[in-house]
Structures are given as C-alpha cells and as structure tokens.
N, C-alpha and C positions, 0 to 999 in steps of 0.2 A: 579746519576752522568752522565747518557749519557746525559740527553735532553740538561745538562751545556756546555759539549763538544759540540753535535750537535749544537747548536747556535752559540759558539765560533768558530767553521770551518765553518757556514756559513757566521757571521759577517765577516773574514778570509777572503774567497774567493771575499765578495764582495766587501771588502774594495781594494782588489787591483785591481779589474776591474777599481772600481772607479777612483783609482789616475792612470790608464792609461787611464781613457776618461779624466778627468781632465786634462792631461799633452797635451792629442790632443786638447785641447779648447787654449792652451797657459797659461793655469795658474800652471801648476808648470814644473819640467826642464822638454827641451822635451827628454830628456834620457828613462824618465815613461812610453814612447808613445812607446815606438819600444818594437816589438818582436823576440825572439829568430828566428837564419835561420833556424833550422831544427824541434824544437819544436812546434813554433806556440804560442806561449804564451809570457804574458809580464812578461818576466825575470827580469829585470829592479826593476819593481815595486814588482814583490816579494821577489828578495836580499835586499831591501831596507824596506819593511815592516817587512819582516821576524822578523830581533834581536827585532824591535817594540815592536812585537806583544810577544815575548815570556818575554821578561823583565816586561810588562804588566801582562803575567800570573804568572811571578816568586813573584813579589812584590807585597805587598797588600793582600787581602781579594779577592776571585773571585766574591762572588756575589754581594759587591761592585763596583766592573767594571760592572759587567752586569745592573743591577740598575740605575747606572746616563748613561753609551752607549745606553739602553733600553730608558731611557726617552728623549731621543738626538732624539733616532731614530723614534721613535711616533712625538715626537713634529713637527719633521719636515716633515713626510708622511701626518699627519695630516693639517699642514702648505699649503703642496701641492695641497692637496684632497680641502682646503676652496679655494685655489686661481684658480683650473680647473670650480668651481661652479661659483667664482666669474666672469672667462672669457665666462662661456658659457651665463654668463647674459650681460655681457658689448659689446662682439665680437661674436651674435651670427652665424657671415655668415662663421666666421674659418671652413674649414675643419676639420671632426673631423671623424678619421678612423671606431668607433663603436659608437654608445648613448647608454647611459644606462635610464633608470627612477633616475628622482632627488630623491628620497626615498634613490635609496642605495648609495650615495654619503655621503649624508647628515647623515645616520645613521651610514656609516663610520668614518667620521671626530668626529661626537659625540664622540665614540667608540675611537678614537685616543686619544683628550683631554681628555675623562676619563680619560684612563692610565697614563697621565701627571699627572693626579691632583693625581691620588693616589700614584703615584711615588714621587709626593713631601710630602703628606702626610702620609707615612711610613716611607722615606729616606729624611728628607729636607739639611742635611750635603752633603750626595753622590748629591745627584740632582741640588746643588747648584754648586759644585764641578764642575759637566758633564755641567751645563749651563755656570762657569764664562770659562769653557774650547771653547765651541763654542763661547762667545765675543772673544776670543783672534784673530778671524779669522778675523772679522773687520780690526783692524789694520795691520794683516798680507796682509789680500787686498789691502786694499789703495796704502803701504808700497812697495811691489811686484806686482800687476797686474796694477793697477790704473794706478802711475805713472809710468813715463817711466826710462825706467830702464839707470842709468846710463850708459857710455859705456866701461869702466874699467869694471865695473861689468860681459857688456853683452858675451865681450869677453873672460871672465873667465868661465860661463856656456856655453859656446861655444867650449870650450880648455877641459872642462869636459866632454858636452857632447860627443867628440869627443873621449876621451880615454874611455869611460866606454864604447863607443860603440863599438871599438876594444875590448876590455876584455873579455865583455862578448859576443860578436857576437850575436849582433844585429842590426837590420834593420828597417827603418820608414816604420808602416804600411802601406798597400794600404788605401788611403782614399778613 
C-alpha cells in the first residue's frame, strides 16, 4: 500500500505546481498564480485541489484512478519526449541547455508508448475513461483561453480574484 500513497502525494504535489504555472501563462484564474505572504507556497491552488483530490480517493476504486492518471501521464511525457526529437531534427540551431545521444530519447519514448498500449490492454474501460477526460480540455480551450473572454465575464474573475486574494493572503509571484 505505500508505493499507492507514494504516487498519489507525488501525483498531489505536482498537480498543484502545475495549476499555479498554468494560472501564470493566463489559462486558468490568476488567483492559482499567487503565493501565500509568509508561507511561500501556492495556497490558492492547494485549497482548491485539496476537496478534488480527496473526493477522488473517497469514490471509486484507487487503482482505477491510478490506471487511466498513469496512462494520461505516459501518453503525454511520451507525446513530449517524440516532439523534443522531432525539434532537434527540424530546429537544429535552438539552443539546447544539455544533448544527450538520440538512443536515450528514442528508447524512452518507446518505453512511454509501451506503457500506453499495455494500459489500454489490461484496462481499455479506465483508459478510455482517463482519455475521453483529457478531450474534454479541447473544448474547455477554445471555450476559456482561445476566445476572448467576454467582459461581464472578465470582471467577475477579477471581483474573484480580488476577494480570494484578501482571504487567503496572497500575493502575485515575482516573475
């Protein structure tokens, strides 16, 4: 039972990093983006994942969450790892902090897709599930980032962000 936990607090932690670099890019409220004044941390995004994440563990099966999350998350490291290979072929004059030998790129990504195909082929219910969940971002794009946001709208998440940031005493990071 620990390696379930261990995953689950890492998935955890880095799932709120995320939605607070996401809310500094402009795609979700910038409330995500600010950190506590004395803490240091994005409070924000962990009141807000928090109830998520545990109504997540309360409901369901666990190692059905982990199962379609797990194939979420190969697909798309894996997704990454082919499109870093495809730019160092298309754009080779980029800047690029370290090289490595194409061998270990290439036997990663392998390594990733396996794991997809056999997550679909042990689990194709869950795995179907965790995939029609990431289409639903599509249209939440378009929807929210793409278009421009009404202005009734902008000044509501502006009226928001504005009381949660008294609330909870928080501040926009230094960029």
């Amino acid at each position: 039972m620990v390696p379930i936990s261990l995953c689950l607090c890492e998935w955890v932690f880095v799932l709120f990093r995320s939605f607070y670099v996401a809310s500094r890019e402009g795609q979700l409220p910038e409330v995500l983006s600010m950190i506590h004044i004395r803490r240091h941390t994005p409070l924000p995004a962990v009141l807000i994942l928090y109830p998520v994440t545990m109504l997540q563990l309360f409901v369901g099966d666990i190692y059905s969450l982990l199962n379609f999350m797990s194939f979420l998350r190969w697909l798309f490291i894996g997704v990454v790892v082919l499109g870093l290979i495809y730019l160092r072929y298309t754009k080779p004059d980029l800047p690029r902090p370290f090289k490595v030998p194409l061998f270990i790129p290439l036997v990663f990504c392998f390594t990733c897709f396996c794991m997809v195909f056999l997550s679909l082929y042990s689990d194709p219910f869950n795995t179907g599930i965790g995939f029609a969940m990431s289409l639903t971002g599509i249209p939440a794009y378009y929807i929210f980032i793409y278009f421009s946001r009404p202005k009734w709208l902008q000044r509501a998440l502006d009226s928001f962000n504005r009381t949660l940031q008294i609330i909870l005493e928080v501040v926009p990071a230094d960029q």
